[in-house]
Each structure stands twice: as structure tokens, then as C-alpha cells.
PAFIFI-438251 format. One record per residue: x, y, z of N, C-alpha, C in turn. Coordinates in pm, whole numbers, always signed. Example, Ala and Ser with C-alpha at 12.3 -4.5 7.8 and 13.67 -1.06 7.14 Angstrom:
! PAFIFI-438251
- +1319,-569,+780,+1230,-450,+780,+1320,-330,+780 .
- +1285,-225,+708,+1367,-106,+714,+1290,+3,+787 .
***
This chain:
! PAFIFI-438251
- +84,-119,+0,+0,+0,+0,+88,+125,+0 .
- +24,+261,-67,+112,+343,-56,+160,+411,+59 .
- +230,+458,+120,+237,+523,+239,+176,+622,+271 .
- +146,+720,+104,+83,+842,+142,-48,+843,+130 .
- -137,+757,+102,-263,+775,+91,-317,+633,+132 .
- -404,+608,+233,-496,+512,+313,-634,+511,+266 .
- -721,+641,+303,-807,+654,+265,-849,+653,+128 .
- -935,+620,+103,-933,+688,-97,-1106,+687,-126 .
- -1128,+813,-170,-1276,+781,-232,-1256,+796,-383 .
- -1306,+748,-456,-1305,+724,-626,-1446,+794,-677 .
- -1460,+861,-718,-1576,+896,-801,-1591,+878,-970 .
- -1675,+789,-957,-1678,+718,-1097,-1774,+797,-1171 .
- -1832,+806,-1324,-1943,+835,-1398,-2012,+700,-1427 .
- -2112,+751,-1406,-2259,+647,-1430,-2249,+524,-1588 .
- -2185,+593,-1675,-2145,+586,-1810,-2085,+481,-1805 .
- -1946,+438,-1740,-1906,+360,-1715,-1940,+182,-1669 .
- -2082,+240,-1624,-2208,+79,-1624,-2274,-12,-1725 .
- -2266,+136,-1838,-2346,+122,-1923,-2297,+30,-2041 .
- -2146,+20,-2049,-2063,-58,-2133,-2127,+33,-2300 .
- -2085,-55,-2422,-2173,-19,-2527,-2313,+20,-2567 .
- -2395,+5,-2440,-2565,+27,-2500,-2567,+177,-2460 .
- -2712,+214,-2514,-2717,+376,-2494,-2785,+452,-2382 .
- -2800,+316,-2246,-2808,+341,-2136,-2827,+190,-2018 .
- -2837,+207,-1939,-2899,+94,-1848,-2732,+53,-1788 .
- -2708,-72,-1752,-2639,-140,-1678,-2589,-267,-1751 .
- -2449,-229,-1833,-2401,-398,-1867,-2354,-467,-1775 .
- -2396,-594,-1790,-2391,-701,-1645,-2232,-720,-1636 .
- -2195,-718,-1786,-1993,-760,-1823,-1938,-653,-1776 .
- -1982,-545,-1824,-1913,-382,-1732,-1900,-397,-1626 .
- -2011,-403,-1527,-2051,-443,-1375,-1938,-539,-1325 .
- -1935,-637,-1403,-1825,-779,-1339,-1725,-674,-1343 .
- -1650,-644,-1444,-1532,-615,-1508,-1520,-497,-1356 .
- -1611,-382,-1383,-1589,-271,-1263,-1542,-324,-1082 .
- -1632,-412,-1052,-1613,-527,-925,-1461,-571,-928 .
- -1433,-632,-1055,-1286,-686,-1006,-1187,-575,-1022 .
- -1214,-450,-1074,-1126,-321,-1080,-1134,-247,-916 .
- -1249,-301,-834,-1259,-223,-748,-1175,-331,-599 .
- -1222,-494,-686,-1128,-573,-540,-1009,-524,-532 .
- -910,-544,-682,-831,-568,-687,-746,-447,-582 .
- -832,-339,-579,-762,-183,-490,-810,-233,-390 .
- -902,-311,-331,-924,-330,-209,-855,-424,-116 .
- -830,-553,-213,-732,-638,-204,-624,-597,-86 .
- -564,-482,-145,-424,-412,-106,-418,-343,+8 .
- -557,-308,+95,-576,-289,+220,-630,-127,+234 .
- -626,-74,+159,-719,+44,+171,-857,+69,+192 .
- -857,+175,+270,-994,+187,+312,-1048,+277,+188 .
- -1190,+205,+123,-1213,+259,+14,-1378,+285,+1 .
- -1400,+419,-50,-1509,+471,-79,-1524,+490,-182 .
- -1665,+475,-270,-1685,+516,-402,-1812,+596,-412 .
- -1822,+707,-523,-1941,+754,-588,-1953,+773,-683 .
- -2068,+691,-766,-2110,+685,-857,-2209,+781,-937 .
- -2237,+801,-1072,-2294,+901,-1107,-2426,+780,-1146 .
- -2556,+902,-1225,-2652,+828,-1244,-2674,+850,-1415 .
- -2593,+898,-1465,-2569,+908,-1583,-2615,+796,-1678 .
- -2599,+699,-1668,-2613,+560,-1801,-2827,+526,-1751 .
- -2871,+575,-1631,-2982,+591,-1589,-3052,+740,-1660 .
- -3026,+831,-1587,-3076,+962,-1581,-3009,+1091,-1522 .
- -3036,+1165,-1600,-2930,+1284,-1543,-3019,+1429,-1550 .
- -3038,+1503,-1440,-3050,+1595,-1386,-3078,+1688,-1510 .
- -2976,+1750,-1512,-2940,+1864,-1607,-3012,+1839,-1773 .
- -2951,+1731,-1838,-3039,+1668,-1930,-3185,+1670,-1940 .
- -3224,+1619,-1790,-3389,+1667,-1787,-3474,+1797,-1818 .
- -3370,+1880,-1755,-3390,+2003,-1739,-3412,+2100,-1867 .
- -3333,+2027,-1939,-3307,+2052,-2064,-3439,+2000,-2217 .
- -3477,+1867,-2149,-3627,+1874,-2226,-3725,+1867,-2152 .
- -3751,+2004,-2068,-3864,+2050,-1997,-3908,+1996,-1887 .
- -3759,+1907,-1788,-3817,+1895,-1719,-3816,+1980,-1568 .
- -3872,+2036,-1439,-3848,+2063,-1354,-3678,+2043,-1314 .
- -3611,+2169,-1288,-3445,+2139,-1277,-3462,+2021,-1117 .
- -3516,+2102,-998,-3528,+2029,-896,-3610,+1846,-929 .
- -3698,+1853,-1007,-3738,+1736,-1003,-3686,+1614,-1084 .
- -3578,+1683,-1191,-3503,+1626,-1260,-3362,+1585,-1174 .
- -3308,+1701,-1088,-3247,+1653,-1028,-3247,+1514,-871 .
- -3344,+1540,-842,-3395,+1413,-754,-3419,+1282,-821 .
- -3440,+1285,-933,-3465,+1145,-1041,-3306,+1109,-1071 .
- -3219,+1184,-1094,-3073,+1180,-1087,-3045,+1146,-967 .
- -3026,+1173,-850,-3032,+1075,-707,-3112,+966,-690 .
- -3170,+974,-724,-3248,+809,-720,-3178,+699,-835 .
- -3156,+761,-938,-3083,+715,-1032,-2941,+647,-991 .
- -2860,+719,-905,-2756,+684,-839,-2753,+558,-721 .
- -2896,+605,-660,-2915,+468,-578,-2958,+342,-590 .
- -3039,+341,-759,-2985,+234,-821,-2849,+182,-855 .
- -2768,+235,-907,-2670,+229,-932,-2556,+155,-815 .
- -2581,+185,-692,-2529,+234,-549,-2587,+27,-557 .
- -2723,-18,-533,-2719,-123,-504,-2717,-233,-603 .
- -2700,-232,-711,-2628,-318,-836,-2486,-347,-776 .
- -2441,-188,-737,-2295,-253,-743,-2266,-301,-584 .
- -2330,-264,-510,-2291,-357,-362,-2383,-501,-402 .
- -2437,-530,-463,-2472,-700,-470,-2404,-724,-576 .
- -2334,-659,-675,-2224,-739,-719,-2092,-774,-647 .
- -2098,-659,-574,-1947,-678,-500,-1952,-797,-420 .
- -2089,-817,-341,-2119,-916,-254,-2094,-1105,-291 .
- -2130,-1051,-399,-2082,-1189,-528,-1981,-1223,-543 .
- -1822,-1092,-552,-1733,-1101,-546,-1641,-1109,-410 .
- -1713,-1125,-303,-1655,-1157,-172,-1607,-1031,-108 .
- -1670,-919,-152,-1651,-792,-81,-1745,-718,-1 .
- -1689,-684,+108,-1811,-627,+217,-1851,-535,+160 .
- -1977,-464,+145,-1972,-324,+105,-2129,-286,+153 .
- -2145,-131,+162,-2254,-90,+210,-2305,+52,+107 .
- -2457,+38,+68,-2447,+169,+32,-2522,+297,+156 .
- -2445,+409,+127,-2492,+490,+205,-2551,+602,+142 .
- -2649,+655,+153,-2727,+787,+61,-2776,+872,+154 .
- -2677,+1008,+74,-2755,+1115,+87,-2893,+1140,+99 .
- -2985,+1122,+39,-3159,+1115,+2,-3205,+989,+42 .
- -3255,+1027,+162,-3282,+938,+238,-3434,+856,+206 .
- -3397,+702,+209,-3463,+616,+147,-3513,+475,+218 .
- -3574,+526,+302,-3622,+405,+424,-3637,+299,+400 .
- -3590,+193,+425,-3618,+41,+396,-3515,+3,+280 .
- -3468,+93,+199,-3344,+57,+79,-3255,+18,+106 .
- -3188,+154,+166,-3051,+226,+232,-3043,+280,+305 .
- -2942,+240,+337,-2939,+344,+517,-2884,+476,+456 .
- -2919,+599,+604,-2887,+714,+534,-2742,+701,+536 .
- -2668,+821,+487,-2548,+870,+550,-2503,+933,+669 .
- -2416,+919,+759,-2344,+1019,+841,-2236,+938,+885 .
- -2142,+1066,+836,-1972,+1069,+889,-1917,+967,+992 .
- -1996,+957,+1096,-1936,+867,+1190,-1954,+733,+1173 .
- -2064,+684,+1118,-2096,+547,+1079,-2005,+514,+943 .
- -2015,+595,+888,-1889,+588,+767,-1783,+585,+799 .
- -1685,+648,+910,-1568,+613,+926,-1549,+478,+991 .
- -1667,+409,+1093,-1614,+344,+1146,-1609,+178,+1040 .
- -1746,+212,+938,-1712,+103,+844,-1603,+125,+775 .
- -1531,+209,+745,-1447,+200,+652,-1301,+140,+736 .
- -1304,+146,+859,-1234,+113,+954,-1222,-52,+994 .
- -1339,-112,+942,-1367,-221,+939,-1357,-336,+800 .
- -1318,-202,+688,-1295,-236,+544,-1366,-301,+483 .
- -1504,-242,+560,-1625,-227,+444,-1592,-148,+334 .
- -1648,-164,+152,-1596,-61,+87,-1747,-35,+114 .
- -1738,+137,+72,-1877,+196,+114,-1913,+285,-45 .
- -2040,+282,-65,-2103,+317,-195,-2177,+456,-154 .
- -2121,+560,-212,-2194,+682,-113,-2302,+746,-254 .
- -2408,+695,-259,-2578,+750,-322,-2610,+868,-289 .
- -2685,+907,-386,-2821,+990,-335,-2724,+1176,-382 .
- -2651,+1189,-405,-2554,+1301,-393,-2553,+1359,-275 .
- -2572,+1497,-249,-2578,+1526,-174,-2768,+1522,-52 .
- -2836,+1490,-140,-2948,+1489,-103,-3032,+1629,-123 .
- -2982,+1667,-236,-3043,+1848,-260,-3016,+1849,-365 .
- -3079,+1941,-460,-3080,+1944,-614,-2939,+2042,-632 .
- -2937,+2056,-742,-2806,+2191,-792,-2669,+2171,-758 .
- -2656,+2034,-688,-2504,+1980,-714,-2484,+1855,-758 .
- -2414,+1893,-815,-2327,+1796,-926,-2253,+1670,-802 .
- -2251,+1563,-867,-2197,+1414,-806,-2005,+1443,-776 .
- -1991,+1540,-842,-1838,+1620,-840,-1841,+1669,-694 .
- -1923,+1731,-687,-1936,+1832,-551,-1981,+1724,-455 .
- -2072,+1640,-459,-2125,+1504,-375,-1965,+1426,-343 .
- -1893,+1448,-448,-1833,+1337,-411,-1699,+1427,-302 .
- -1653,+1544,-363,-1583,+1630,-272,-1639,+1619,-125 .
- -1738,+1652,-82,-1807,+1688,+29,-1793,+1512,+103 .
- -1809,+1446,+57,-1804,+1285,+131,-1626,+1265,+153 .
- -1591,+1328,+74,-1449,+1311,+93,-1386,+1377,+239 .
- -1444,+1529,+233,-1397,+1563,+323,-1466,+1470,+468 .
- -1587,+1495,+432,-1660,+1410,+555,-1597,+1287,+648 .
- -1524,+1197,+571,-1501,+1052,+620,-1314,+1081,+635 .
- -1295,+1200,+627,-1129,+1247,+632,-1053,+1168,+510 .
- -1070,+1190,+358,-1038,+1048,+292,-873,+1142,+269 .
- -825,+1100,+243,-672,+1103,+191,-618,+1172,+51 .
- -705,+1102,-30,-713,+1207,-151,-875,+1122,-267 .
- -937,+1212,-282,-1040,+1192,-394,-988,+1199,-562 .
- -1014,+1088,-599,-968,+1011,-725,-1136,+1040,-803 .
- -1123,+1128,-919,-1190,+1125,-1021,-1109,+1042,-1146 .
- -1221,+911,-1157,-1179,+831,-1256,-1228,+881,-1405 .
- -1179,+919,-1549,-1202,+986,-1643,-1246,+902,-1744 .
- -1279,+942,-1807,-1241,+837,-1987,-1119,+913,-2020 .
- -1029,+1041,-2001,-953,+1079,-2045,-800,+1067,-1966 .
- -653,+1078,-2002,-530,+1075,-1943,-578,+1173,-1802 .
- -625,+1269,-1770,-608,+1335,-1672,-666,+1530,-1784 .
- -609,+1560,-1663,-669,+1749,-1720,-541,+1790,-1815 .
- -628,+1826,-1933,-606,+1883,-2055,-581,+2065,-2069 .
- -470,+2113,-2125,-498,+2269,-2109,-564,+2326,-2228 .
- -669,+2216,-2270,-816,+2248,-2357,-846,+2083,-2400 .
- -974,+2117,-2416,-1067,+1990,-2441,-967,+1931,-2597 .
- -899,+1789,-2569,-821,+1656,-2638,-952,+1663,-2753 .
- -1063,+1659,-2729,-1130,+1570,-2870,-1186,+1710,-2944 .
- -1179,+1818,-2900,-1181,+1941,-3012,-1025,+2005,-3018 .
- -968,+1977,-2987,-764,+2010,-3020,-680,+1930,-2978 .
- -681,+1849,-3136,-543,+1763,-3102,-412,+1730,-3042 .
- -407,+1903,-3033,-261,+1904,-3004,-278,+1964,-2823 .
- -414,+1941,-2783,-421,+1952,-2636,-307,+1893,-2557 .
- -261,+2010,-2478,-116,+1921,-2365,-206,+1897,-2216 .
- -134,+1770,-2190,-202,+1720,-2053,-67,+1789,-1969 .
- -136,+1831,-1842,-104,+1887,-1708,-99,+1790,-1611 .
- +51,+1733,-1572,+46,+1634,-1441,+10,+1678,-1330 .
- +36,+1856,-1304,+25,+1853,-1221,-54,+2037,-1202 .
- -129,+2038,-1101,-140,+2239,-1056,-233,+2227,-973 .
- -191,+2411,-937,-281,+2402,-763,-450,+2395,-808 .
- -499,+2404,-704,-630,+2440,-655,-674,+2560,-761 .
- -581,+2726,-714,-651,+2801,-753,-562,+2808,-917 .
- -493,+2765,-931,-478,+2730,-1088,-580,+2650,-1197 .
- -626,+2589,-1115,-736,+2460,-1156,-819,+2585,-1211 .
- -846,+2621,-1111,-999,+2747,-1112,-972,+2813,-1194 .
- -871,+2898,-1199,-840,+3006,-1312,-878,+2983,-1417 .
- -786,+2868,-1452,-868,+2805,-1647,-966,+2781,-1643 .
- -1053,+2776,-1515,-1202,+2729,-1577,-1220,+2628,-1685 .
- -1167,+2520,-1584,-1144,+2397,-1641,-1293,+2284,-1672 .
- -1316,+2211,-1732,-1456,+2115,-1691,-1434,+2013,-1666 .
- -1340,+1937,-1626,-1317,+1814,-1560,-1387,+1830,-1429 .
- -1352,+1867,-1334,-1460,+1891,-1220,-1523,+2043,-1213 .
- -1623,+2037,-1095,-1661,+2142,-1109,-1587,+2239,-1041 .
- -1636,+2396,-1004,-1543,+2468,-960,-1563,+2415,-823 .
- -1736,+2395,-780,-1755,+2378,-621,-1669,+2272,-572 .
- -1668,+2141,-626,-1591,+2061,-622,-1446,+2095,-565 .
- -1386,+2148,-659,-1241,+2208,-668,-1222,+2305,-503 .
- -1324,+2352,-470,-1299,+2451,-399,-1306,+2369,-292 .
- -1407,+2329,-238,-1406,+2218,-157,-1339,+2159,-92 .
- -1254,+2082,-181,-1138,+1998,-223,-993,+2066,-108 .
- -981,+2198,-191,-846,+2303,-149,-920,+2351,-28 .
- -1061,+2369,+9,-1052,+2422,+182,-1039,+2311,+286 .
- -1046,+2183,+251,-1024,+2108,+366,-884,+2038,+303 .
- -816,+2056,+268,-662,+2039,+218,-683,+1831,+154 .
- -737,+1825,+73,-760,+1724,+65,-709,+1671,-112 .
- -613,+1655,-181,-564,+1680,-334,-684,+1609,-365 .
- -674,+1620,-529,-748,+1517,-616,-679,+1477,-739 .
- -681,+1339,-751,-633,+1309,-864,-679,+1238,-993 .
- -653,+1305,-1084,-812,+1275,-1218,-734,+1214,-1333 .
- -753,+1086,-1323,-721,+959,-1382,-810,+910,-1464 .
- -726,+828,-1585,-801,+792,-1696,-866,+595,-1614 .
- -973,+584,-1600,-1031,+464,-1561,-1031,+377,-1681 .
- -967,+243,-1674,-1035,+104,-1776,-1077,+21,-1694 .
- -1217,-2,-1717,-1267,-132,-1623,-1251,-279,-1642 .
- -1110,-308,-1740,-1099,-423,-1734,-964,-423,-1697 .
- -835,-339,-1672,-780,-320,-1660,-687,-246,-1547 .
- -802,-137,-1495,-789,+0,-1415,-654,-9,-1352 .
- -516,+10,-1508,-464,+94,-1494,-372,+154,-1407 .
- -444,+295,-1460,-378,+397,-1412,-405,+444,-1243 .
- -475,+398,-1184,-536,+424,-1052,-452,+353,-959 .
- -449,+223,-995,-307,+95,-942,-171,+200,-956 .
- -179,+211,-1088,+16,+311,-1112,-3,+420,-1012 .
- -106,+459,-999,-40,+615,-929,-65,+569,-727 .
- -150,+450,-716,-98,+433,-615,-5,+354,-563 .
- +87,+302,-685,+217,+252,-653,+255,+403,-659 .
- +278,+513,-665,+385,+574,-670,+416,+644,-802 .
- +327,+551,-902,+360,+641,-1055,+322,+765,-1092 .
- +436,+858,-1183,+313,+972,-1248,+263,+935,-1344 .
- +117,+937,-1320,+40,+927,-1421,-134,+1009,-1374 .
- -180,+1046,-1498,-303,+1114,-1472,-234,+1275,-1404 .
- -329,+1346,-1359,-310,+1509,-1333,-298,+1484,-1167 .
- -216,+1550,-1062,-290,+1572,-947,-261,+1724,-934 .
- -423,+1770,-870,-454,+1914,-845,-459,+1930,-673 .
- -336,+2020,-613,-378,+2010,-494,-274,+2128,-442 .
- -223,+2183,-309,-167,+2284,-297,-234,+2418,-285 .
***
């Protein structure tokens, strides 16, 4: 394990479930994601994840063909807590403890969230599935996932990408985009970057907590293994 980081929460996109179809949950993705997530667990870290509801339903999207922003965004948390218990009964399959915990509280599903019950499972190396976002509309699973980070004291929050890490402009409209291993907090902000959000970012730099935004393969995952051996790889934003 690395020396410098114990804790770890991962925030994944919803997308990532979905494998090739143009939404829902591939069951082969799902396997493939499970053994990307033992294999870090394997190694003795205490590990948290949040998932987006993206390959389900997404907030903003709704909003966008007429639907209520608030009511679109609550269908996006619920969306996630599907998501949240697919992947703790797959993990369960794969011989891993895990619990989901949600923001938007959901009686008889999931238990809610709070900080102290979360540290002490993670202490117990339960991996823990943190749902629901924050349980309030108008933030992003970026900012959900910052805010759980700080909550459970994690070590550093890992945004897993489809891309190498942060670009100093969007790779699939300029080729000749250069990736950034590394910059602060308020550097992040300046470029008004879209890999995370700003709230996120800010978040992040007031409870001194880095982040590091790594390209995810779920049959493979990589780059997440390299950088917690010690490798550079992917961006880290912190300082």
C-alpha cells in the first residue's frame, strides 16, 4: 500500500455501467468494474466510491427537455441509488463487504449517511457506496463526491475519467491539447477547467484534501493501481 494515501474515495461516472448500449447497466461492465474495485481493495485500503446516475438519468439533461431542474435533479439521485445497489450486490458476489450509504434518504433501501458510521465502516474495510448526492438538487456528483471526501477524512479523492487526466483544452476538439500532471487548486480554477466542477475544486483546497483525475479502464484499471504505486500518471490538483 502506498504510504501516502490510506483513505481513498473514487468517483466514478454512471457511463461507465453502461458498457456499449445507450443506457442501463451492462452485467460484463458491472463484473469487469467489481474486479477493478477488489483488486484496490485487495491491497488494504480503506475505500469509498461515488457513482454518477448518468447511463440511468441525469438531472441537467432533464432540465433541458422540460423537465423541472429540482425534479429532474432528484430522479438523478435516485438514479444513483440504483446504481449504489447493483454494485454492492455485485461486489457481494465477489466476496466484498460493502454498504451503500445515501444522501436522500430512502427508508427500507438504504441506510442514510453520516460521517461517523462511515468512518467506522471504513475502519472495518467495508468498501462503502456513497448515493443519493448530496441529497439536494443543484449539485453535481463532483461536488457530492468532494463533500463525502472531506466528511469521512479520505486522503485524496480520485476522479476516474475516460480521459489521461486534465487537458490545457478539451483533447477531442484540439489535437494538439497538452495534458497537465500537475497544478494548484486556484490554478485549476483560473482556467475554468470542466473536468470537475469549480464547487468541487474549492471544496477539495478548503479542507486540504488533493485530487487526482485519472483515466479509468474497467478491465484493466490501470492507471489508478500506477499512481498508487507511486507512478506519475493522470493530473494531481492540490496545494
Amino acid at each position: 500500500m502506498s504510504h501516502s494515501y490510506r483513505r481513498l474515495l473514487i468517483k466514478f461516472s454512471g457511463e461507465v455501467l453502461k458498457g456499449n448500449q445507450s443506457f442501463g447497466i451492462d452485467a460484463s461492465m458491472l463484473d469487469h468494474f467489481c474486479k477493478a474495485i477488489k483488486s484496490i481493495h485487495k491491497k488494504g485500503y480503506e475505500l469509498s466510491l461515488v457513482i454518477g446516475g448518468g447511463n440511468i438519468f441525469r438531472g441537467i439533461q432533464g432540465a433541458a427537455r422540460g423537465f423541472d431542474r429540482v425534479s429532474g435533479d432528484y430522479l438523478g439521485m435516485l438514479a444513483t441509488v440504483m446504481n449504489g445497489i447493483f454494485l454492492r450486490e455485485y461486489l457481494h458476489s465477489h466476496e466484498i463487504p460493502a454498504r451503500v450509504l445515501s444522501g436522500l434518504s430512502v427508508p427500507g433501501v438504504v441506510e442514510d449517511f453520516y460521517p461517523g458510521s462511515a468512518r467506522q465502516y471504513l475502519s472495518e474495510k467495508q468498501v462503502l457506496i456513497f448515493a443519493g448526492g448530496t441529497g439536494n438538487p443543484y449539485f453535481t456528483t463532483d461536488t457530492a463526491a468532494a463533500l463525502r471526501a472531506a466528511e469521512i477524512q479520505a486522503d485524496i479523492f480520485v476522479k476516474a475519467t475516460k480521459v489521461d487526466g486534465v487537458y490545457d483544452s478539451d483533447p477531442v476538439e484540439n489535437p494538439g491539447a497538452r495534458l497537465i500532471p500537475e497544478l494548484s487548486f486556484s490554478r485549476y480554477l483560473q482556467m475554468n477547467l470542466k473536468v470537475l466542477d469549480g464547487t468541487a475544486v474549492s471544496l477539495s483546497r478548503d479542507n486540504n484534501i488533493p485530487i487526482a483525475v485519472l483515466r479509468f479502464d474497467s478491465e484493466k484499471n490501470s492507471n489508478i493501481m500506477e499512481f498508487l504505486k507511486g507512478r506519475k500518471v493522470g493530473t494531481l490538483i492540490g496545494g
